[in-house]
N, C-alpha and C positions, 0 to 999 in steps of 0.2 A: 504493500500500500504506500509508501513510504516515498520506494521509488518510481511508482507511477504519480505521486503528485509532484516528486520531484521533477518525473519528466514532463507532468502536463505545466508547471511552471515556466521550464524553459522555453515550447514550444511558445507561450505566451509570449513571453520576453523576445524571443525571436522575432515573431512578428510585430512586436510592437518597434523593435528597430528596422526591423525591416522598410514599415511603415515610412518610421521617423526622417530613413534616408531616405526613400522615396520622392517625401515632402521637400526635403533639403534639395533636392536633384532637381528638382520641378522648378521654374521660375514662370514670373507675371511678365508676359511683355505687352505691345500697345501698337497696333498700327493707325494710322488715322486715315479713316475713309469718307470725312464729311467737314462742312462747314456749316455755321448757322451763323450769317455774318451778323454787324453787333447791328442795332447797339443790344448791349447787353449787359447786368449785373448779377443777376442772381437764377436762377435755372432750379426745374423742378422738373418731374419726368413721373409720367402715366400713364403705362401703356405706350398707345402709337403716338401719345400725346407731348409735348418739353413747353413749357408754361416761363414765361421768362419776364422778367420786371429789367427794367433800363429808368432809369430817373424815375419820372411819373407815370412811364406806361406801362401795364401790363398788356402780355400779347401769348396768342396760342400760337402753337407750329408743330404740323402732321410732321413726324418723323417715322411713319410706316416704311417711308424709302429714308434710311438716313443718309445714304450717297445724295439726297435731293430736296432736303427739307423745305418746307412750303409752307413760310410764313399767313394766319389765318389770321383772323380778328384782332382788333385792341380795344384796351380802355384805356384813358388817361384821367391821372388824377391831378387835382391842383397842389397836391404837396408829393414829395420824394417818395417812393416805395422802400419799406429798410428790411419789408419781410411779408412771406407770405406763405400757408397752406392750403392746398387743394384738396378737401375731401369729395370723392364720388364727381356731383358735375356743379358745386360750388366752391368758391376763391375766397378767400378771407385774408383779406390785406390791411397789413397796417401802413397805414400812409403818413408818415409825419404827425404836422399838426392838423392834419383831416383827421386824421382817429382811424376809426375800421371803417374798411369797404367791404361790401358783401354782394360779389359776383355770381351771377350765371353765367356758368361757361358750358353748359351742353350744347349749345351749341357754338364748338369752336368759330366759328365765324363771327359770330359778334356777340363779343361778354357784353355783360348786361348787368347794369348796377341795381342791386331789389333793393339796398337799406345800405345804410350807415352808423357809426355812433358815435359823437365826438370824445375822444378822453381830454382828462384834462391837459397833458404835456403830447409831447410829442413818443409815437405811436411805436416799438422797435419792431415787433413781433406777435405774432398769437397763436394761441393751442385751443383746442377745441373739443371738447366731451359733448357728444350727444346733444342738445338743446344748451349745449355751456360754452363762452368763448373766455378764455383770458387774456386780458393785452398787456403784453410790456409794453411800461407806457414811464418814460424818464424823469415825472412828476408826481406821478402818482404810486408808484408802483408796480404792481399788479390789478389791473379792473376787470372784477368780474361782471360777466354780462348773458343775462338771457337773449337770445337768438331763437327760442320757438318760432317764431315769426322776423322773419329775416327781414321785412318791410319797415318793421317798427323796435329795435331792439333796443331791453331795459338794461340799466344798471341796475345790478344786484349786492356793489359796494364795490372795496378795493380795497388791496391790503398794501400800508405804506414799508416800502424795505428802507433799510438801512442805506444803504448805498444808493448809482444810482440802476435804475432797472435794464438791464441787458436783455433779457430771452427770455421767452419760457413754450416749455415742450411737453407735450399730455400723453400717456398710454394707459387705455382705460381712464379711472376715476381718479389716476394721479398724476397728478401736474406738479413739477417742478421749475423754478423760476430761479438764475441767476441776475445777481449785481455787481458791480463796482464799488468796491474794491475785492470783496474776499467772498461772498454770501452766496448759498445755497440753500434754498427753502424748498418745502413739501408742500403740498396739499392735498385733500382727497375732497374729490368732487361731488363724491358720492351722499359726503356728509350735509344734513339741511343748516340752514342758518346761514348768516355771515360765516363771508370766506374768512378764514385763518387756515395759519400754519399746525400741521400735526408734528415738524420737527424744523430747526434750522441750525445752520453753521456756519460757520465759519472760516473754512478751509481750503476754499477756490484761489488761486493766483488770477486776478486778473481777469476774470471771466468773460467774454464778449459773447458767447454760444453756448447753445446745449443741445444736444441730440441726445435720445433713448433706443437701444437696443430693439428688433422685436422680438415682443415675447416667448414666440415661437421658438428662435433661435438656441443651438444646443447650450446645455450650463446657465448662469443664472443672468437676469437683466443688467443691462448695466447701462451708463450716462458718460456721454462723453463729453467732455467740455473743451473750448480753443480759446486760447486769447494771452495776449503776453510773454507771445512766442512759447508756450509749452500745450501737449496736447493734455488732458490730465482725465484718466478714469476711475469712475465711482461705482459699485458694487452696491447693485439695487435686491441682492437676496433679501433682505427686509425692506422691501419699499419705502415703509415710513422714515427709515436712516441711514441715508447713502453711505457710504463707507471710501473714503481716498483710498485707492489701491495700487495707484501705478499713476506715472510721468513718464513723458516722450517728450523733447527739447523739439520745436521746429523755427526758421529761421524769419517766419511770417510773423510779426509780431500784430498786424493788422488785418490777419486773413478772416475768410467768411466763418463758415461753417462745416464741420466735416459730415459727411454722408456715407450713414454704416447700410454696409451687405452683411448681415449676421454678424460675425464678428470681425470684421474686419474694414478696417475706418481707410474713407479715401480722402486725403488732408491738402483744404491748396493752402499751397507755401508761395509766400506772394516772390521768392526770390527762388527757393530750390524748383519750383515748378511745382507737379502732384506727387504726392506721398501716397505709398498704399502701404499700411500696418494695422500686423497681424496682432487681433487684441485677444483670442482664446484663450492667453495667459492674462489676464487684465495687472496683473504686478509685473510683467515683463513685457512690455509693450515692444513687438519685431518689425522694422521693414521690412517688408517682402519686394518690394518694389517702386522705382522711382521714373518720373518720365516727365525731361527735360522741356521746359516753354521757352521759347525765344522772349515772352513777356511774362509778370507774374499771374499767378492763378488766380481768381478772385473768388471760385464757387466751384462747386463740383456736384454732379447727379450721375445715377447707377440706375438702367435699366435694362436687364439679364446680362449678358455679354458687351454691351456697352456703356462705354464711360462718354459722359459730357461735360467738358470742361472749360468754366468762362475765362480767357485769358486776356487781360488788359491792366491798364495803370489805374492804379482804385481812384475814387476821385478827391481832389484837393486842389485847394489852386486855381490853378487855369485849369487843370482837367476836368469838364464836366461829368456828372453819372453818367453812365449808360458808355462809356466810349472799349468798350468790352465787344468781341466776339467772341461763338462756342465753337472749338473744335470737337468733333463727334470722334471717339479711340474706339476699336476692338479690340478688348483685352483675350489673349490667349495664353493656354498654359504649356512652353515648350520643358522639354525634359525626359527623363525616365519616365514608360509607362508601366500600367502592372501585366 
C-alpha cells in the first residue's frame, strides 16, 4: 500500500511539472490585423460590438469583421466622458459635470439618451446592480441612484469618502469604490436603507481604477486596482474585506484601467506599451507577455482571441481627448503543444 501511494504521488508530481513546463514553453504573442482609427479614449467590447468614448462622444463600431471595422452611431455629451459601462443594450456614462447619461444603444446606429442624473461634482465612473447605479463622482463621493426607470432617475443618497472619488466597480450586490489617496471601501447592495460601507481601508497606493475578477473564474475573486504606477491585487474570498495580496510595478503612472480574462490582467502602460500578467498566483503577480506601441496605451478590451488597444498621448495640454486610435491584436499561443 505504501508503495503504490508512493507511486501514485509521483505520477502526480510528474504531471504536475510536466504541466508547469508546458506552460513555461508556451508564450503570448500579438499580430495586428485591424484599425479603428481615433479618435479614441476609452474602449469597451461586446460581442461583435467595441463601444468607444473620445472627449464627449460616445460611438458604436460593428467589429464582426475586425480587419474592417465600421464605425455606427454616436452620442455627444456637453461634458468629457471619464467612464463608462454597457450592460445588455444600455450605456451608463459618466460625463463630467453632466452627471450620468443613460443610453440606448440596441440599436447600434443611433444611441439614444432615455435619462440622466446630475451628481453633485464631477462624474469619474459607474457600477451598476440590477435597478442600482453608483457614481464616482469627485465631490460627493459615491451617489447612489435608482435607475428603475431610466427616464426619470432618483437619488437614493451618497456616501462621502475620505479622499477624493476615483472608481467604483459592482459584481452582484457588491460594489466597491476606490479614492485618492489610499481608500478602499465595500458595499453591498443588496442591503435596504442608506448606502454605507460594510468594511473600508486603507491600503491602496494611489488608486485611479478598479476592476473585479468574474466570479466564474477558477480560485477565489479578486480586484485589481492601477494607478501610481503599480498594479496592486486584492483577494475578495471574503467579499466584505478585501485583503492586499500582491504588487506589480508598471511604468504608466497615469494609465487607464486594466481588463481581466479570468485571471489574467491586460495592463496599458502608457510608456512600456501592453502588459499581459498572469495573476492565478494573486501574491506573485507574472508577465506572461509584452507588446510594444510606437505610442502609449491608454485603455485596453478583450474579446475571445482579440485584444483592442487604444494607443495615443493621454490628454493634457494642447493635447485634446479623444486624439487616440485602437489597434485591433490577435493574441496567439506559440510553443510546446500537448
Amino acid at each position: 500500500m505504501i508503495r503504490r501511494a508512493w507511486f501514485a504521488a509521483t505520477v502526480v508530481a510528474a504531471l504536475a511539472l510536466t504541466d508547469a513546463a508546458r506552460s513555461a514553453a508556451e508564450t503570448l504573442q500579438f499580430t495586428q490585423i485591424g484599425t479603428i482609427p481615433g479618435p479614441a479614449d476609452l474602449i469597451q467590447v461586446d460581442g461583435t460590438l467595441a463601444y468607444i468614448a473620445a472627449g464627449h462622444t460616445f460611438t458604436s463600431v460593428d467589429i464582426s469583421n475586425p480587419a474592417a471595422p465600421k464605425r455606427g452611431g454616436t452620442y455627444t455629451f456637453p461634458e468629457r466622458i471619464w467612464g463608462f459601462r454597457v450592460v445588455g443594450s444600455t450605456a451608463y456614462v459618466a460625463a463630467d459635470f453632466f452627471g450620468l447619461g443613460i443610453l440606448d444603444v440596441s440599436n447600434p446606429a443611433a444611441p439614444t439618451l432615455l435619462g440622466s442624473f446630475k451628481t453633485p461634482g464631477q462624474a469619474k465612473n459607474v457600477a451598476v446592480f440590477r435597478t442600482q447605479a453608483l457614481v464616482s463622482d469627485h465631490m460627493s463621493g459615491v451617489d447612489h441612484i435608482d435607475i428603475s426607470n431610466p427616464a426619470r432617475p432618483v437619488s437614493l443618497g451618497s456616501f462621502f469618502l475620505d479622499g477624493y472619488s476615483r472608481d467604483v466597480a459592482a459584481s452582484g450586490p457588491m460594489a466597491y469604490a476606490v479614492d485618492a489617496p489610499a481608500g478602499v471601501y465595500v458595499f453591498d447592495l443588496s442591503k435596504p436603507g442608506p448606502l454605507d460601507t460594510v468594511s473600508s481601508q486603507q491600503t491602496a497606493t494611489a488608486p485611479g481604477s478598479i476592476e473585479l475578477s468574474d466570479p466564474s473564474a477558477e480560485g477565489p475573486q479578486i480586484a485589481v486596482l492601477l494607478g501610481g504606477g503599480m498594479l496592486q491585487v486584492y483577494d475578495l474570498s471574503n467579499p466584505t474585506a478585501p485583503v492586499k495580496v500582491g504588487t506589480h510595478e508598471t511604468s504608466g503612472v497615469r494609465s487607464s484601467r486594466v481588463t481581466l480574462k479570468g485571471k489574467v490582467a491586460y495592463v496599458p502602460d502608457l510608456r512600456d506599451g501592453l502588459q499581459v500578467v498572469d495573476l492565478s498566483k494573486p501574491t506573485t503577480p507574472r508577465v506572461v507577455a509584452t507588446y510594444k506601441t510606437a505610442e502609449p496605451v491608454r485603455d485596453v478590451a478583450v474579446g475571445g482571441s482579440l485584444v483592442y488597444v487604444v494607443v495615443g498621448p493621454p490628454a493634457h495640454g494642447n493635447i485634446p481627448a479623444g486624439a487616440g486610435q485602437v489597434l485591433i491584436l490577435r493574441e496567439t499561443r506559440t510553443g510546446s503543444q500537448p
